[in-house]
C-alpha positions in Angstrom: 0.0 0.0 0.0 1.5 3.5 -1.0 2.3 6.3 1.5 1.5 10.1 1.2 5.2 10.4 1.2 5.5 8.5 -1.8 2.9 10.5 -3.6 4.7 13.9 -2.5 8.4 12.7 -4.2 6.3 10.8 -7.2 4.5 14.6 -7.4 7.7 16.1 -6.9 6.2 18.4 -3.6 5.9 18.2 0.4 4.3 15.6 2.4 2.5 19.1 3.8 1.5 19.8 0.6 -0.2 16.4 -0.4 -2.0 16.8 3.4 -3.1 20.4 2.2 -4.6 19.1 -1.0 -6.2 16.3 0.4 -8.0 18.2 3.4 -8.6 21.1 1.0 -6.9 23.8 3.9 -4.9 26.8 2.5 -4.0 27.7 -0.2 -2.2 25.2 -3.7 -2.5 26.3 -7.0 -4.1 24.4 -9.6 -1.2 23.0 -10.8 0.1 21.4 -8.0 -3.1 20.0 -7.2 -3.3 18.5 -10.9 0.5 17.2 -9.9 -1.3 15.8 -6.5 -4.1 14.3 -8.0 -2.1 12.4 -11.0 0.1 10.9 -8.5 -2.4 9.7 -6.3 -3.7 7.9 -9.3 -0.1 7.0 -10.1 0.8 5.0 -6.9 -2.5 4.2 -5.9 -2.9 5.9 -2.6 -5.9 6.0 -0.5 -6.0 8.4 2.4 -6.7 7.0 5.6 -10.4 7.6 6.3 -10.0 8.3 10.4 -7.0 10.7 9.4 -8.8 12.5 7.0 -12.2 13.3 8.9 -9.9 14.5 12.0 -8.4 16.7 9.7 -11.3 18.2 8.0 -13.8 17.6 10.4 -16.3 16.6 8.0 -16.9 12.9 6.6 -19.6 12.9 4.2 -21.0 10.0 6.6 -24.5 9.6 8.6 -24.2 6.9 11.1 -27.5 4.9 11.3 -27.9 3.2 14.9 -30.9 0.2 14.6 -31.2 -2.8 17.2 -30.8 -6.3 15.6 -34.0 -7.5 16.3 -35.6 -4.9 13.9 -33.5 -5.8 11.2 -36.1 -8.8 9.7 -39.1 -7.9 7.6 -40.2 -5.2 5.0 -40.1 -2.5 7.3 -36.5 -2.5 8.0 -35.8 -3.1 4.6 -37.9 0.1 3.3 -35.9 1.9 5.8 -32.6 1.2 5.2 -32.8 1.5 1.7 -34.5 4.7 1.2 -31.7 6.3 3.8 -29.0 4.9 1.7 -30.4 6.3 -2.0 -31.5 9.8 -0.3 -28.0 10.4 1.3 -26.3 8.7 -2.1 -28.4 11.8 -3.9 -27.0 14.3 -1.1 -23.6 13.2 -1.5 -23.1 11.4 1.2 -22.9 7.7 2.8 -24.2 5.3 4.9 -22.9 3.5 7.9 -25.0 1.1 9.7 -24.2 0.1 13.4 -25.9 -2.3 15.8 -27.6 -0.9 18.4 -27.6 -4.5 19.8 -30.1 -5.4 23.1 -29.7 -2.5 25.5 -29.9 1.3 25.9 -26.0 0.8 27.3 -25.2 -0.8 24.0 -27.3 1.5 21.6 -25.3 4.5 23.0 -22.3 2.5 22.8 -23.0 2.4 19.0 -23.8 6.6 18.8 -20.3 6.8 20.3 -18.7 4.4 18.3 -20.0 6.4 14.9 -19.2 9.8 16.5 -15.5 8.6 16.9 -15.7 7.5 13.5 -16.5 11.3 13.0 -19.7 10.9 11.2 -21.4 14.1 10.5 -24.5 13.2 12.2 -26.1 10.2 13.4 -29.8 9.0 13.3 -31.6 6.9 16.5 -33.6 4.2 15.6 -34.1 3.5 19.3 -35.1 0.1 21.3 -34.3 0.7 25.0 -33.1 4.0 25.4 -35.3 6.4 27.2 -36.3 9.8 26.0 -34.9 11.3 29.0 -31.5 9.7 27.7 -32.0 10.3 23.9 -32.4 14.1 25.1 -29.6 14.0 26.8 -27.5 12.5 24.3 -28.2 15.5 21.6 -27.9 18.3 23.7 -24.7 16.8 24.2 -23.0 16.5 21.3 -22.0 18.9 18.7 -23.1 17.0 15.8 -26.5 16.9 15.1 -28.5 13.5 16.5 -32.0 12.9 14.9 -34.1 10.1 16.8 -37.0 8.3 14.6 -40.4 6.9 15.7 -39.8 8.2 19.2 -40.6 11.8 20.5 -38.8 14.1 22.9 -39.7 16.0 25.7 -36.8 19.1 25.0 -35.8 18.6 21.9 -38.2 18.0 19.2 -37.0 19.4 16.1 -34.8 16.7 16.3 -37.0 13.5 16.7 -39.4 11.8 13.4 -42.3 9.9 14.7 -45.3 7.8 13.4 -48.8 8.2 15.0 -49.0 4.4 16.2 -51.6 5.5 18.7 -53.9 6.7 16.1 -53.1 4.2 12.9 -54.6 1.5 15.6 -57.8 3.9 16.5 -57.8 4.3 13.1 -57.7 0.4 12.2 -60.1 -0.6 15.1 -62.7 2.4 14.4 -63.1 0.9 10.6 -63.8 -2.3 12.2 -66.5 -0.5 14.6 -67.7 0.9 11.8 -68.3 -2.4 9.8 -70.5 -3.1 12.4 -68.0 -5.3 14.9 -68.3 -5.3 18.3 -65.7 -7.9 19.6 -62.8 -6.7 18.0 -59.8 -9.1 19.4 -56.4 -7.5 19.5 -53.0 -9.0 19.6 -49.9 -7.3 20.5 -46.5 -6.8 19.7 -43.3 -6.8 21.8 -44.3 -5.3 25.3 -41.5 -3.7 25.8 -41.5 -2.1 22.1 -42.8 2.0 22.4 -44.9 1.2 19.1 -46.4 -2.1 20.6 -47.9 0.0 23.7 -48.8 2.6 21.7 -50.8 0.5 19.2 -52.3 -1.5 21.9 -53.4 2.1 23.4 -55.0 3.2 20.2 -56.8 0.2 20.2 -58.6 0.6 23.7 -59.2 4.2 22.9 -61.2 3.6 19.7 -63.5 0.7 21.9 -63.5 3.8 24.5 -64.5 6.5 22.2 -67.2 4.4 20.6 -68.6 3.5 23.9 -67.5 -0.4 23.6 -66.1 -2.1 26.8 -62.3 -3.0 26.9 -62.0 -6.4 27.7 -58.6 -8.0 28.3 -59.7 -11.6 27.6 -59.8 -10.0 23.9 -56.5 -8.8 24.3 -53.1 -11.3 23.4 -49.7 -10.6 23.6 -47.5 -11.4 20.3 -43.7 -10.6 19.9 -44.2 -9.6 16.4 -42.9 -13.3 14.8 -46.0 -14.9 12.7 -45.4 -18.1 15.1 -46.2 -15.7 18.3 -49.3 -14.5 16.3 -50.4 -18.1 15.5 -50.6 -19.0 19.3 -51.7 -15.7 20.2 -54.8 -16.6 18.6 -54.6 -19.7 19.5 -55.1 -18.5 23.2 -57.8 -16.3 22.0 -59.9 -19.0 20.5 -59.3 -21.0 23.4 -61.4 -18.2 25.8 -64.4 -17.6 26.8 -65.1 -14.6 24.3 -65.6 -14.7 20.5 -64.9 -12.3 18.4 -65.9 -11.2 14.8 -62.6 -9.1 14.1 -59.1 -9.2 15.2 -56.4 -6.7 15.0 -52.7 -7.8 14.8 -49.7 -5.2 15.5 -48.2 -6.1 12.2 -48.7 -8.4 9.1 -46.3 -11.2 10.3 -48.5 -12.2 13.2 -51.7 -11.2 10.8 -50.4 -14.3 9.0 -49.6 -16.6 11.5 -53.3 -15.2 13.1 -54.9 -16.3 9.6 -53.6 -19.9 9.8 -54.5 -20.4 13.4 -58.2 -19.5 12.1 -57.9 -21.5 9.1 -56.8 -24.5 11.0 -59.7 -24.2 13.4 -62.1 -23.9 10.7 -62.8 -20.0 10.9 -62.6 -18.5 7.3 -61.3 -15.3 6.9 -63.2 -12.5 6.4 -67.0 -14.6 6.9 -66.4 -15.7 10.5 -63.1 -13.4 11.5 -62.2 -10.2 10.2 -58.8 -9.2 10.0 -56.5 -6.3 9.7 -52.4 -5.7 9.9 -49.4 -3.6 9.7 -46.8 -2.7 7.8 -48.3 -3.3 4.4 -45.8 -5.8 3.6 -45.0 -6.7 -0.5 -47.1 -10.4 0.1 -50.0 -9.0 1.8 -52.0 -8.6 -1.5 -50.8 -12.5 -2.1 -52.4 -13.9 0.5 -55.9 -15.8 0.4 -57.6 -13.2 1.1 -55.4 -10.3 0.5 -54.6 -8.5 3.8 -55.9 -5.4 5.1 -53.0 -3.2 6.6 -52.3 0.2 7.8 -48.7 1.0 5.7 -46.5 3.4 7.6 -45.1 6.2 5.8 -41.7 4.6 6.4 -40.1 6.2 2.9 -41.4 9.6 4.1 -40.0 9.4 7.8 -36.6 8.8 6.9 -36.5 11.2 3.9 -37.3 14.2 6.7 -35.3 12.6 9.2 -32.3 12.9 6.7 -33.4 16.3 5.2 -33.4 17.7 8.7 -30.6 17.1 9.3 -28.6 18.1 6.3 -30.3 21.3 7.0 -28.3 21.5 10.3 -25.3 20.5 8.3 -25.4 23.0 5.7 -27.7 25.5 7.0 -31.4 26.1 5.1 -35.4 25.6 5.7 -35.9 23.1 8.8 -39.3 21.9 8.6 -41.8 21.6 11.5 -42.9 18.5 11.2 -42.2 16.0 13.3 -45.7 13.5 13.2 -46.1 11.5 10.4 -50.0 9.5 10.0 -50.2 6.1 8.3 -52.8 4.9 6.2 -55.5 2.4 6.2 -55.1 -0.1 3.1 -58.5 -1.7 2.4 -58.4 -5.3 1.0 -60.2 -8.8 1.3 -59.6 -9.8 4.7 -62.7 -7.6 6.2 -66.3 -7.3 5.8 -69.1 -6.1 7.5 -70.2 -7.4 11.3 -73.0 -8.9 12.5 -73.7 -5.4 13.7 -74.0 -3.5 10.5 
């Protein structure tokens, strides 16, 4: 591997000279540069990437912190590849780090890409608290943007999905087809968006003066096995139910086969709704109704936010995103309508 020395004698100038062209400080003529350039090309040099952000103080690079458990599914996949082609059009790339399976270790990872000297970093946060994630940008220079999680002091720089109302939103339509026991089953209990879907859920049964009974309500950890005996359990009560809810697609399916198996067709004896939209929910027999979260349009803010704190410009206000209600076969009207 070739030095920067050996590109300042093949160039014929100063190792300090090569360092100035490469971190763009102070003053070189064209020529030189031209000199610089054509023996870097020469010899084959790379600059060390850690040497050059210390010495620029800017890296191009947004550090994206996400827990390992999230990384499965359409979701994750939307995510991460939307942030990659938006920063690719600003100029800029991405670096992925695990947050891994504690708030200890996710803010091991924001340190780990602030070393790195990543311009800014983006929280897709598991465990941390907001009290923490507060804490954590109001003390660093670079800009920290957290997504689908709000904070108490410093909310231009936090990107969240109403949860809360996509599941009012999803359990009113059921109401509104004329169901009245409306099962629901949860995700992860100790996932933010798992309470707060579950909350939207009891609030729509509240609002439209329907009893919230937790015999109706089972608890999922978002794999389409947990859903399956989810509503397994359910089936095994004392309650039926026309219509169930699941906290995303993946536990929708394993819900529908649990139903299928015990002879329940899907929509005639069981409703059924989703989330997440994913790519095979129009596949399935019936095609699955879903609440799609505006994943591509979160991130895109979330990155345009914070290139605006980068490079200075119009920092938009807002910071609530809604999802939307994706009417297929897998509901019809209740026994109430």
């Amino acid at each position: 591997m070739s030095t920067m020395q050996e590109v300042a004698k093949r160039a014929g100038v100063s190792k300090a000279t090569v360092s100035r062209v490469l971190s763009g400080k102070g003053y070189t003529s064209d020529e030189t540069k031209e000199l610089v350039y054509k023996a870097i090309e020469e010899t084959g040099y790379r600059p060390n990437l850690l040497a050059r952000n210390l010495a620029t103080s800017k890296s191009q690079c947004i550090g994206l912190v996400v827990t390992n458990t999230l990384y499965a599914g359409s979701y994750f996949s939307e995510l991460l590849s939307q942030a990659a082609k938006k920063l690719e059009a600003n100029g800029r790339q991405l670096i992925l780090v695990d947050g891994k399976h504690s708030a200890e270790e996710e803010k091991a990872a924001i340190d780990f890409l602030l070393d790195l000297r990543c311009d800014a970093v983006i929280i897709y946060p598991r465990f941390m608290s907001v009290d923490e994630m507060d804490a954590l940008v109001e003390k660093h220079k670079q800009p920290i943007m957290v997504m689908n999680r709000k904070l108490r002091k410093n909310q231009s720089h936090c990107i969240c999905c109403d949860h809360h109302g996509a599941s009012f939103t999803a359990t009113r339509h059921l109401i509104e087809r004329g169901h009245r026991d409306i099962a629901f089953i949860t995700g992860s209990m100790d996932s933010p968006t798992a309470l707060d879907r579950l909350a939207g859920y009891k609030a729509a049964l509240t609002a439209s003066g329907l009893p919230v009974r937790d015999a109706l309500i089972a608890f999922g950890k978002w794999t389409p096995e947990s859903g399956a005996q989810a509503t397994a359990g359910l089936l095994a009560g004392d309650i039926s139910f026309s219509a169930l809810v699941a906290s995303n697609d993946d536990m929708a399916v394993g819900a529908m086969k649990t139903l299928n198996a015990s002879g329940l067709r899907v929509p005639a004896d069981v409703s059924l709704i989703g989330f997440d939209n994913i790519p095979t929910a129009s596949f399935l027999q019936p095609a699955l109704t879903s609440i799609k979260d505006p994943v591509s349009d979160m991130i895109n803010e979330v990155i345009e936010r914070l290139i605006s704190m980068l490079d200075g410009g119009y920092l938009s206000s807002k910071s609530l995103f809604s999802s939307r209600l994706v009417l297929r076969d897998s509901v019809q009207d209740g026994p109430h309508r």
